[in-house]
C-alpha positions, 0 to 999 in steps of 0.5 A: 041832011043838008038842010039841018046845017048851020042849026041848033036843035034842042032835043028833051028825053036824050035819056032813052028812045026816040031822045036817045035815037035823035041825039045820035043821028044828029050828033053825026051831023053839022048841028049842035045838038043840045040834049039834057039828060039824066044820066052821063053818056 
């Protein structure tokens, strides 16, 4: 995912599912990822 470098991505319901899902796929990226949950990780 080339194209997602250099980026911040925002992503909301970090909690679970597809949040949950998308937090990790781009925590393994060159992104900053911020992901507002409510719980601790």
């Amino acid at each position: 995912m080339n194209y997602l470098q250099n980026k911040v991505a925002i992503v909301t319901g970090a909690s679970s599912g597809i949040g949950a899902a998308t937090t990790r796929a781009l925590a393994a990226q060159p992104t900053v990822s911020i992901s507002p949950t409510r719980q601790d990780w």
